[in-house]
Chimera marker file (.cmm) of the C-alpha trace (Angstrom):
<marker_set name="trace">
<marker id="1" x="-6.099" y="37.899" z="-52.502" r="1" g="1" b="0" radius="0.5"/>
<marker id="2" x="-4.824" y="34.639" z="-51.906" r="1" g="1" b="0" radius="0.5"/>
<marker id="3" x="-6.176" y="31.718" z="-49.315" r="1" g="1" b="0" radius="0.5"/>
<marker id="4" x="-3.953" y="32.583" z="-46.408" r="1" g="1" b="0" radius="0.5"/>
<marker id="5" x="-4.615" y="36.640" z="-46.555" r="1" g="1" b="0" radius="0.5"/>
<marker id="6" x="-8.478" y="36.010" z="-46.271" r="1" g="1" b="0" radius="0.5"/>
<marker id="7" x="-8.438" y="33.929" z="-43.259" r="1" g="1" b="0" radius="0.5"/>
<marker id="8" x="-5.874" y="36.289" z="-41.366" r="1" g="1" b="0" radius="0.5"/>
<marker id="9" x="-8.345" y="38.687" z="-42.297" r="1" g="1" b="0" radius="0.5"/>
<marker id="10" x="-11.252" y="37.000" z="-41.057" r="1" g="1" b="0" radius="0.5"/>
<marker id="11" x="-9.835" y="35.925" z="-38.078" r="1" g="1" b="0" radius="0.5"/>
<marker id="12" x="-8.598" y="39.312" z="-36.698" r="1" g="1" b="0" radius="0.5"/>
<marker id="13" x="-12.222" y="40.661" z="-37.717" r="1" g="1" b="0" radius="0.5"/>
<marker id="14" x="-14.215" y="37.644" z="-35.845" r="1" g="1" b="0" radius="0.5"/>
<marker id="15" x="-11.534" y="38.634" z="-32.752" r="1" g="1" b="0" radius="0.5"/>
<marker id="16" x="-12.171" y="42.191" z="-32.761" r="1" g="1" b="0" radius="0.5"/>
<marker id="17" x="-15.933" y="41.395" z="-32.936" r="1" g="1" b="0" radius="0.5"/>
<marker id="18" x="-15.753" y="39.086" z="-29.909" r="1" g="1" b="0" radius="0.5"/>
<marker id="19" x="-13.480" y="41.302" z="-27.687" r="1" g="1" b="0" radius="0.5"/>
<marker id="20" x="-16.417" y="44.206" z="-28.410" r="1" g="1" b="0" radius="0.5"/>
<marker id="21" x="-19.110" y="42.281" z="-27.768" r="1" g="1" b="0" radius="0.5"/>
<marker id="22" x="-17.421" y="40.278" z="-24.535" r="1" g="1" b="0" radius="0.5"/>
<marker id="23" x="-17.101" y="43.781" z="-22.858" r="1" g="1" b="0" radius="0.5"/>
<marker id="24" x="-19.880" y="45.753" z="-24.447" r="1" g="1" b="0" radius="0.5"/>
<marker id="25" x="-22.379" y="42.560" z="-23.507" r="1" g="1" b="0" radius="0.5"/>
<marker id="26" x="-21.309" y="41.780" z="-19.568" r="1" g="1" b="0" radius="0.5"/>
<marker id="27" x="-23.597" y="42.725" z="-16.677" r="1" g="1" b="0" radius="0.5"/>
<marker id="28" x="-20.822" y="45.038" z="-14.099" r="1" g="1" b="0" radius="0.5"/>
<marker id="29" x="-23.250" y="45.355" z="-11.440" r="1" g="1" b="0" radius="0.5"/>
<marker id="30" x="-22.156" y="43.812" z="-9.055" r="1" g="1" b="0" radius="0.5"/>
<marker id="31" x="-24.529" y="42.003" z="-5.903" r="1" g="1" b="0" radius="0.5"/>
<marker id="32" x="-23.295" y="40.259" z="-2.226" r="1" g="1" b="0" radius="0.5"/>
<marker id="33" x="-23.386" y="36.755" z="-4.483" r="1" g="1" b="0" radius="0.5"/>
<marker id="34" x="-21.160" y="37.912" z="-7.066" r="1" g="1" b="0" radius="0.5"/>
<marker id="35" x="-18.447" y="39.584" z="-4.121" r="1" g="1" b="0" radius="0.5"/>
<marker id="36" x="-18.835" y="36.454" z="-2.003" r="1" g="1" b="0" radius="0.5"/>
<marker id="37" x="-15.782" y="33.772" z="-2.977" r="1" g="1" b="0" radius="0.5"/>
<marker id="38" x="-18.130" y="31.226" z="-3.395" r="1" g="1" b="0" radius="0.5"/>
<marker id="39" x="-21.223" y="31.117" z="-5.579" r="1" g="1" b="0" radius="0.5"/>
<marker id="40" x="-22.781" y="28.351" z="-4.559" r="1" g="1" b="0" radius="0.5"/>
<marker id="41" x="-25.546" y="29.264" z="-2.650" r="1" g="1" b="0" radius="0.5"/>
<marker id="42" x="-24.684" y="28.756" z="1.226" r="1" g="1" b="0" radius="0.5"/>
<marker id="43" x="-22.821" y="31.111" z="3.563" r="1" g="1" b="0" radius="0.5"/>
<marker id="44" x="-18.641" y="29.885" z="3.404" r="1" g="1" b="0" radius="0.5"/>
<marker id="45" x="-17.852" y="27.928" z="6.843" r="1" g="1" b="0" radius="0.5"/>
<marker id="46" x="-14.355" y="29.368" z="7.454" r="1" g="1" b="0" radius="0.5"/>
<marker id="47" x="-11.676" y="31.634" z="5.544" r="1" g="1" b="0" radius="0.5"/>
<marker id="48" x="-10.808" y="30.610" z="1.549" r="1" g="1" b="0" radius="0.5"/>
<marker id="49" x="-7.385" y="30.962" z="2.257" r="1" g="1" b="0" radius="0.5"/>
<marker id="50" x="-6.599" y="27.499" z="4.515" r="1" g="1" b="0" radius="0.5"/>
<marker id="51" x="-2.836" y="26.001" z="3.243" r="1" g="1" b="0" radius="0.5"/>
<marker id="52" x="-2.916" y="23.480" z="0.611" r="1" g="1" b="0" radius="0.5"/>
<marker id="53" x="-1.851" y="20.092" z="1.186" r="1" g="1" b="0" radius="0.5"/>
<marker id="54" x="1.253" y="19.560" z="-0.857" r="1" g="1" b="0" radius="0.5"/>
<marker id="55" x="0.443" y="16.081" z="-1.254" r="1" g="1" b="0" radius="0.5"/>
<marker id="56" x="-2.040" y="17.387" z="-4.138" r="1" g="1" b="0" radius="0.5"/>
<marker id="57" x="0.694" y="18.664" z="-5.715" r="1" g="1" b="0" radius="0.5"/>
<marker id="58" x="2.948" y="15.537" z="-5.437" r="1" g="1" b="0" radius="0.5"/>
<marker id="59" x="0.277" y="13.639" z="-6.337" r="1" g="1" b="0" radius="0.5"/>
<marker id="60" x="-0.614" y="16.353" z="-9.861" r="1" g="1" b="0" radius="0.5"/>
<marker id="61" x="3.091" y="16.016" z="-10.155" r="1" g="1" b="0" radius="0.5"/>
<marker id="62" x="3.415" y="12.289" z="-10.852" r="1" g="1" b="0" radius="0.5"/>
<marker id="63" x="0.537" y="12.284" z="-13.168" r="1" g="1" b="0" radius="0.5"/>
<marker id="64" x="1.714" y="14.780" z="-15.073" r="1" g="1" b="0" radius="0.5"/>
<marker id="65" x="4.752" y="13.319" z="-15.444" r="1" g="1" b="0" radius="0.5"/>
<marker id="66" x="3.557" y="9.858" z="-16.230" r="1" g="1" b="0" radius="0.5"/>
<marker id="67" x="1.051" y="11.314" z="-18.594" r="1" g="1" b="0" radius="0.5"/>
<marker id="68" x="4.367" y="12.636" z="-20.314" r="1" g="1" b="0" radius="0.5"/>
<marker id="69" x="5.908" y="9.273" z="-20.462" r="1" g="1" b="0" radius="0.5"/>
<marker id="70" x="2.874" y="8.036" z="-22.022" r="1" g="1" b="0" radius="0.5"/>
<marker id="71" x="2.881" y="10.746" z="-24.720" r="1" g="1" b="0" radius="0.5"/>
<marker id="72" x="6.865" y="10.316" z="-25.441" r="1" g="1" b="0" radius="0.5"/>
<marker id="73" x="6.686" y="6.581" z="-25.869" r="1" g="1" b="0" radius="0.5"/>
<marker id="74" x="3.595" y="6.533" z="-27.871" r="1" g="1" b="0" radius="0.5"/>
<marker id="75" x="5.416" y="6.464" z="-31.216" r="1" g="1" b="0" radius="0.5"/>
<marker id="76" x="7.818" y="4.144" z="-30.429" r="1" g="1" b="0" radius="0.5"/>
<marker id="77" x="6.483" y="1.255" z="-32.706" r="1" g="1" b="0" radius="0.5"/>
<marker id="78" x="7.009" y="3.275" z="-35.329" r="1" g="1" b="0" radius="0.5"/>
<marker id="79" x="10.828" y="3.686" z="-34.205" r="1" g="1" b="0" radius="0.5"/>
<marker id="80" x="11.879" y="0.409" z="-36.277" r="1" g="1" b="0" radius="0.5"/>
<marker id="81" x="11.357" y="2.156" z="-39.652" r="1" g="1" b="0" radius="0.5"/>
<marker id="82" x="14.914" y="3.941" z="-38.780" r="1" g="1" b="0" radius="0.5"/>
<marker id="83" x="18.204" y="3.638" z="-40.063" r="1" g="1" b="0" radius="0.5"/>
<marker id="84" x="19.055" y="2.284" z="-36.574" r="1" g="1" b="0" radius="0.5"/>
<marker id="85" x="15.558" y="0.620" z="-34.745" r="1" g="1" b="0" radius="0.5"/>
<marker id="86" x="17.502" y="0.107" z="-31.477" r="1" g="1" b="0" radius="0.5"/>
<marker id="87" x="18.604" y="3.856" z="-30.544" r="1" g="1" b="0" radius="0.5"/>
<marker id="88" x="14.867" y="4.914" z="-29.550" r="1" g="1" b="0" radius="0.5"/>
<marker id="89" x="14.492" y="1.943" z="-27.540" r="1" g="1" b="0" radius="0.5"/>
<marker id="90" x="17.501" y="3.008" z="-25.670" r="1" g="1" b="0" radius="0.5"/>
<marker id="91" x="16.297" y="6.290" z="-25.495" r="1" g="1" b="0" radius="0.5"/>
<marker id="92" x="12.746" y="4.735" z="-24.269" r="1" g="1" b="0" radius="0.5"/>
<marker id="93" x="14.472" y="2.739" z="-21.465" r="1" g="1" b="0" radius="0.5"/>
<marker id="94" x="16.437" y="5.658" z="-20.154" r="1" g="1" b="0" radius="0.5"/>
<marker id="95" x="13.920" y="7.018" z="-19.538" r="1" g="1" b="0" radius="0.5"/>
<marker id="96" x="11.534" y="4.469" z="-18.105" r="1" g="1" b="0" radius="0.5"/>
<marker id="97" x="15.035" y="3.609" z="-15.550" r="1" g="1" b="0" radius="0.5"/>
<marker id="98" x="14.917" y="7.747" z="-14.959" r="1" g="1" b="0" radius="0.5"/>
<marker id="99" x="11.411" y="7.717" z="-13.713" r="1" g="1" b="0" radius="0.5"/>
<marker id="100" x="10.839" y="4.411" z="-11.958" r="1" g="1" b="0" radius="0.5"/>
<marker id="101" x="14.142" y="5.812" z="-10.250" r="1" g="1" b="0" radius="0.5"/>
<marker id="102" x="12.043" y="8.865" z="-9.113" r="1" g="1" b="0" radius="0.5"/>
<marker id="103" x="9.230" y="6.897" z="-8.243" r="1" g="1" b="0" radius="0.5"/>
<marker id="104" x="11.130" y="4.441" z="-6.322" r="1" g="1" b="0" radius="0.5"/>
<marker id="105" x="12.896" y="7.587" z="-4.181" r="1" g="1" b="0" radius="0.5"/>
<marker id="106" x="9.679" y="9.232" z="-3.910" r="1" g="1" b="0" radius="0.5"/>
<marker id="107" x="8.518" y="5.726" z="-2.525" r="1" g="1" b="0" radius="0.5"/>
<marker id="108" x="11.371" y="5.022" z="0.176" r="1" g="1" b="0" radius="0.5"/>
<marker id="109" x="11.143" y="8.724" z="1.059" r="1" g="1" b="0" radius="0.5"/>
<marker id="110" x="7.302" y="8.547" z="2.232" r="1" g="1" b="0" radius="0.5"/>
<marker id="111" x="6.251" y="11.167" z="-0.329" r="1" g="1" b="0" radius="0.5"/>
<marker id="112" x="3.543" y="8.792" z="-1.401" r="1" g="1" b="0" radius="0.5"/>
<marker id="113" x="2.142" y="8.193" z="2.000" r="1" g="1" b="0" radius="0.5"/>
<marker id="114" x="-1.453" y="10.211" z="2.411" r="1" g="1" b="0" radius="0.5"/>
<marker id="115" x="-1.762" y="10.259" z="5.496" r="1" g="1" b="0" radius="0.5"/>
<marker id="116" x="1.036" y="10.305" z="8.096" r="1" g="1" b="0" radius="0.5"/>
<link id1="1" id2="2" r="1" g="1" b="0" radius="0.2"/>
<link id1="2" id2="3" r="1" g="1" b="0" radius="0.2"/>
<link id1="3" id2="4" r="1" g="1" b="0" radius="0.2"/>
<link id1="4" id2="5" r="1" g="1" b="0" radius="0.2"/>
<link id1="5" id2="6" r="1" g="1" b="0" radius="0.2"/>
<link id1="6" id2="7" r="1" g="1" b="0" radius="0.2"/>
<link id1="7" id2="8" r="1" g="1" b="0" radius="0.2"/>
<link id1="8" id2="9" r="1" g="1" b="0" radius="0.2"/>
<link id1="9" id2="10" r="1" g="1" b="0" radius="0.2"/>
<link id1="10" id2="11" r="1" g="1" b="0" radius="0.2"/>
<link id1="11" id2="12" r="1" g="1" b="0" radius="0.2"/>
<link id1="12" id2="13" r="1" g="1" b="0" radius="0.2"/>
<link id1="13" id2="14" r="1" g="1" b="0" radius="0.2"/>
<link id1="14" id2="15" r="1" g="1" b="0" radius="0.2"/>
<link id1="15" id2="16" r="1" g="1" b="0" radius="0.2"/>
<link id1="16" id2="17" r="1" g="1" b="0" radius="0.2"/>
<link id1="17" id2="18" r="1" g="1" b="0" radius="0.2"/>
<link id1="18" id2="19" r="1" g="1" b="0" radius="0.2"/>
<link id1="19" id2="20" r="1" g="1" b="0" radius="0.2"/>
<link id1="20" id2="21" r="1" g="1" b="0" radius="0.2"/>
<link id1="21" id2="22" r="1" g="1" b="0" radius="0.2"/>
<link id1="22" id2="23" r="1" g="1" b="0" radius="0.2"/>
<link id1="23" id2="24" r="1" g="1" b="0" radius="0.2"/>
<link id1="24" id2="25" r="1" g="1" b="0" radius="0.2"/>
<link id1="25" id2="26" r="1" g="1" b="0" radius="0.2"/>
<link id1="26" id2="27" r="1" g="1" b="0" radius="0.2"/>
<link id1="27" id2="28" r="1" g="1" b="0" radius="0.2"/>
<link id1="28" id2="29" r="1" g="1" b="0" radius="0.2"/>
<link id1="29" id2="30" r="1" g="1" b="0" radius="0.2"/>
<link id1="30" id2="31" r="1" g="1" b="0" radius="0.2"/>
<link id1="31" id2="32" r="1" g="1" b="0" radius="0.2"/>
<link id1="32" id2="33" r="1" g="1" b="0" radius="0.2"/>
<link id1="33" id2="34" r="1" g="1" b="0" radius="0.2"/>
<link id1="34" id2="35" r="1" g="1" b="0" radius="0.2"/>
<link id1="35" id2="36" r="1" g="1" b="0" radius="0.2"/>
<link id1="36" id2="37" r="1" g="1" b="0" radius="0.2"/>
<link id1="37" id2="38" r="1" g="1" b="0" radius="0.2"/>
<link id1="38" id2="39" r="1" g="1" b="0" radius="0.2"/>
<link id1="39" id2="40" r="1" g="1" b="0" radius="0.2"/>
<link id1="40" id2="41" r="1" g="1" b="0" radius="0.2"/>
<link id1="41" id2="42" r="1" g="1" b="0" radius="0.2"/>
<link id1="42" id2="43" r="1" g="1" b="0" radius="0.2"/>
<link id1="43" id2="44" r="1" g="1" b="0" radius="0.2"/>
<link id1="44" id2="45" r="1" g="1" b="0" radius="0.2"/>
<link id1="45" id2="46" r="1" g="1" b="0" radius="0.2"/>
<link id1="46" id2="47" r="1" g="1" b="0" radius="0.2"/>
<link id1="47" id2="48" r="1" g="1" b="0" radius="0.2"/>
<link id1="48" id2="49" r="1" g="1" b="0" radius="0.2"/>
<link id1="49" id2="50" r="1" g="1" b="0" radius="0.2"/>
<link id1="50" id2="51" r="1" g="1" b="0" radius="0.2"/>
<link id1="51" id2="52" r="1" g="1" b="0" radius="0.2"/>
<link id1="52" id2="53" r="1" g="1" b="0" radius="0.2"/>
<link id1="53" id2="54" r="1" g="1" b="0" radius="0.2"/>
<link id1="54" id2="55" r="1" g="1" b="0" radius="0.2"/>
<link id1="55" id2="56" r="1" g="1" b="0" radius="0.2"/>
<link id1="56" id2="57" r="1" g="1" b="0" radius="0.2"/>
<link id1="57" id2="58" r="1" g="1" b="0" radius="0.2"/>
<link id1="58" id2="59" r="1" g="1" b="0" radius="0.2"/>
<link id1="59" id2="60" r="1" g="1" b="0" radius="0.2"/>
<link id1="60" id2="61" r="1" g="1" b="0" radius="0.2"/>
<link id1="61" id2="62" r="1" g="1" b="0" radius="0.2"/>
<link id1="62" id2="63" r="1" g="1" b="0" radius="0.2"/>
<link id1="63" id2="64" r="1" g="1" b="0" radius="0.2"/>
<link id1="64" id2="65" r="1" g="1" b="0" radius="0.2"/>
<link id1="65" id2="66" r="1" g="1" b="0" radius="0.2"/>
<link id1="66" id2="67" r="1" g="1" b="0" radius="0.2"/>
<link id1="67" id2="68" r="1" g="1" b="0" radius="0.2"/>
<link id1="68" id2="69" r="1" g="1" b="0" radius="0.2"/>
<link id1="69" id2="70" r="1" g="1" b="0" radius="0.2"/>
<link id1="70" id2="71" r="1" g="1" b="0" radius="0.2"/>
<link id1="71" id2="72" r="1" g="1" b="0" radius="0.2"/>
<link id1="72" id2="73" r="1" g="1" b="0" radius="0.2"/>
<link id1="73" id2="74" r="1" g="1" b="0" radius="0.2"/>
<link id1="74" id2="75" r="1" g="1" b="0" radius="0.2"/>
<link id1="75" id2="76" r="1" g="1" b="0" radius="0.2"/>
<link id1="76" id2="77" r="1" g="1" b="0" radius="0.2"/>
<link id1="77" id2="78" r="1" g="1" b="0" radius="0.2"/>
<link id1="78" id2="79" r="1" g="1" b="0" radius="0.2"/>
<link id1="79" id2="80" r="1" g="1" b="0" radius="0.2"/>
<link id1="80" id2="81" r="1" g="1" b="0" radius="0.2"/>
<link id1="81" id2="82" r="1" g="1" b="0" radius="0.2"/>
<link id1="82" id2="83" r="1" g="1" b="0" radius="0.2"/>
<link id1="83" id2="84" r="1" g="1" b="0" radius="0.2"/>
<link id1="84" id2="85" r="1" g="1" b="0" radius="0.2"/>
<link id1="85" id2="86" r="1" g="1" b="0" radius="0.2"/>
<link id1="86" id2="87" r="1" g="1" b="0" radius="0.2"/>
<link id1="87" id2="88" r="1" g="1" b="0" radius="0.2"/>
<link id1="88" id2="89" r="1" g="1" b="0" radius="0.2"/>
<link id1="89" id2="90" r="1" g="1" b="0" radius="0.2"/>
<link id1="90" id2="91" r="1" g="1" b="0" radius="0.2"/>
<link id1="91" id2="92" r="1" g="1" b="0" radius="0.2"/>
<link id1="92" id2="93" r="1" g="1" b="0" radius="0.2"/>
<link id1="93" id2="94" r="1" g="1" b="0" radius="0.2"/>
<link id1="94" id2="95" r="1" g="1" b="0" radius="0.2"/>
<link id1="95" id2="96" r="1" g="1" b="0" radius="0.2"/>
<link id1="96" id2="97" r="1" g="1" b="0" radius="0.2"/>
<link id1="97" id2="98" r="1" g="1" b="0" radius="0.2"/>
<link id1="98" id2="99" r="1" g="1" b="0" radius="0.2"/>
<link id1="99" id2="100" r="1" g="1" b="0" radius="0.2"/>
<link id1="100" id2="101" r="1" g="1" b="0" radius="0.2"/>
<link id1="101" id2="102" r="1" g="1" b="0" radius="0.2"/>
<link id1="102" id2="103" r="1" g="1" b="0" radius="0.2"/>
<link id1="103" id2="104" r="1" g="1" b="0" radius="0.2"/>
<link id1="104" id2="105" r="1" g="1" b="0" radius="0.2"/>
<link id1="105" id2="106" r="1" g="1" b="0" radius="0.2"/>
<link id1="106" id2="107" r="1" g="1" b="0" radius="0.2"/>
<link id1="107" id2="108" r="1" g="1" b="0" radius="0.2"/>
<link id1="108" id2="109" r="1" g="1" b="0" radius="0.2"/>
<link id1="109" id2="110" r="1" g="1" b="0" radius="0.2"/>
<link id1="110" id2="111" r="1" g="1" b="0" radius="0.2"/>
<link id1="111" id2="112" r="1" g="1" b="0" radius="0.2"/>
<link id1="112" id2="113" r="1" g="1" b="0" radius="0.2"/>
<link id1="113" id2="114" r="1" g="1" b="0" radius="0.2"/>
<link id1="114" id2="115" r="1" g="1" b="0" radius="0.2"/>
<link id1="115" id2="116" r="1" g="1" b="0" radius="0.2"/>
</marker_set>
């Protein structure tokens, strides 16, 4: 058997031991503390289901795509081992322009404002 056979092997084996033992193992009695929605040890002081500020998102939203930006323009020193060093730059500022574009809307708009 070669290398790659083994480990498939062993890691459908190790899975099929884990999904046993993950519901052979767990405790399904259920108490009042495990029912309540919150397990934290005091009595919850209104309803769990209040509407979510969409500023969270907005805010989850920009990080996530700035994080992005980050991630895509991490290897661009490396860009001027190409046949043509200027084409990810371009690439780079497009889309730099593209998202301080957004931000800048997002600004003028007053989607950046907390509290109104």
């Amino acid at each position: 058997m070669n290398l790659i056979t083994i480990m498939i092997c062993i890691t459908i084996t190790l899975s099929i031991i884990l999904m046993l033992v993950a519901h052979i193992l767990p405790d399904t009695s259920p108490d009042f503390q495990k029912l309540s929605p919150y397990e934290c040890g005091f009595d919850p002081m209104g309803s769990a289901r209040l509407p979510f500020s969409l500023h969270f998102f907005l805010v989850a939203i920009l990080f996530l795509l700035f994080d992005l930006e980050i991630a895509l323009l991490f290897p661009l020193p490396w860009a001027d081992q190409f046949s043509l060093p200027m084409a990810p730059y371009m690439y780079a500022m497009t889309l730099i322009i593209l998202l301080a574009g957004g931000l800048a809307y997002e600004w003028v708009q007053g989607g950046l404002e907390w509290a109104k």
